[in-house]
C-alpha positions as CSV (number, residue, x, y, z in Angstrom):
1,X,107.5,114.3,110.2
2,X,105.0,117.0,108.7
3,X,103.5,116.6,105.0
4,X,105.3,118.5,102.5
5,X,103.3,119.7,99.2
6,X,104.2,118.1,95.8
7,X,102.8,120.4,92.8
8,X,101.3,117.7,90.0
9,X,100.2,118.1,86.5
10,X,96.6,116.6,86.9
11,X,94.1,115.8,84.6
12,X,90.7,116.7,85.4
13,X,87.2,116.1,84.5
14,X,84.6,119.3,84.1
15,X,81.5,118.9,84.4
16,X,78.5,121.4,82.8
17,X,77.6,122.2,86.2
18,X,81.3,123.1,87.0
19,X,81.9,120.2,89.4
20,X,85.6,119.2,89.1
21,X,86.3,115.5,89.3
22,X,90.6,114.5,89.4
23,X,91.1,111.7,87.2
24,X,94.9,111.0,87.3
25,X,98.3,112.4,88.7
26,X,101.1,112.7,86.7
27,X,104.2,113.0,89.1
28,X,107.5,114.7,89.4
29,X,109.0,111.7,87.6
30,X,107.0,111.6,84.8
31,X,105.3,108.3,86.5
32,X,101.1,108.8,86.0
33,X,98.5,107.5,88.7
34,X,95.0,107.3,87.8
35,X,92.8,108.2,90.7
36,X,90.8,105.4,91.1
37,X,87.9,107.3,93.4
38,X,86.8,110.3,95.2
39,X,86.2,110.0,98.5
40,X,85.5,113.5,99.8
41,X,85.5,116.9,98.7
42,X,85.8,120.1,100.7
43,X,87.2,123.0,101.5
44,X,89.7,122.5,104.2
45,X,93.4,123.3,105.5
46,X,96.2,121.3,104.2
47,X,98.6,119.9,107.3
48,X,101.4,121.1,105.1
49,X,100.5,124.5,104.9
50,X,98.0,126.5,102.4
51,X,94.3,125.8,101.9
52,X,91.7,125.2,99.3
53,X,89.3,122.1,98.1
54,X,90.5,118.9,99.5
55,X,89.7,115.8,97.5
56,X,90.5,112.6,99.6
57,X,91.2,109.9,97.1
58,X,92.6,106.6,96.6
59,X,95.0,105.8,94.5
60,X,96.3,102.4,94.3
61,X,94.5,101.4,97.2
62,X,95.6,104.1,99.3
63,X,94.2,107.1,100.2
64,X,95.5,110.4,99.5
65,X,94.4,114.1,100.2
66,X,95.0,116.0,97.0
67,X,94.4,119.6,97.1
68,X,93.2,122.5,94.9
69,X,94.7,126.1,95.4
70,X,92.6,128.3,94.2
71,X,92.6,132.0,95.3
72,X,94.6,131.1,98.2
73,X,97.6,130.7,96.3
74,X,100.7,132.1,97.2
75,X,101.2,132.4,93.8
76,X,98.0,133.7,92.8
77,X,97.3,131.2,90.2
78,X,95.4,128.0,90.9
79,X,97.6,124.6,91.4
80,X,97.4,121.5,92.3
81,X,99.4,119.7,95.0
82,X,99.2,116.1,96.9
83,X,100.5,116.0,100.7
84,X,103.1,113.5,100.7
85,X,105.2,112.0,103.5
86,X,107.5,114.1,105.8
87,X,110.5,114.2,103.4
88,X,111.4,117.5,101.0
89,X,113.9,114.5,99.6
90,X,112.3,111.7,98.9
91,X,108.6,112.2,97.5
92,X,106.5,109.4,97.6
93,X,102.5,109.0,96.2
């Protein structure tokens, strides 16, 4: 099954130099994840369609990619959105 993209509320850290660091997820539920660590960060495709500034985290142990859509946005505005399973039905983190 192919990743589908979940929009999330996020809460992030800014830096003076700009850098921007995730610190937790809040998801479609209302349910909040705190992202325990960055493990990369770059620019990259999403398997589920779009692009922008991948962050591979772990949450919980697991790791995640988490993406930033900045001015690739379909929408035009910059969001926020976690690939997650293969389901449009049942969303999992």
């Amino acid at each position: 099954m192919h990743p589908v993209r979940v929009y999330v509320e996020l809460r992030v850290v800014i830096g003076a130099d700009g850098t921007m660091t995730p610190a937790h997820i809040k998801w479609k539920d209302g349910r909040i994840y705190e992202i325990d660590r960055v493990l990369d960060v770059r620019r990259a495709a999403s398997e589920a369609g779009s692009m922008g500034v991948r962050y591979t985290v772990k949450i919980m142990g697991r790791v995640r990619r988490l993406f930033f859509e900045d001015s690739w946005s379909e929408t035009g505005r910059a969001r926020w959105f976690v690939e997650s399973g293969g389901s449009t039905v049942n969303y999992e983190l």
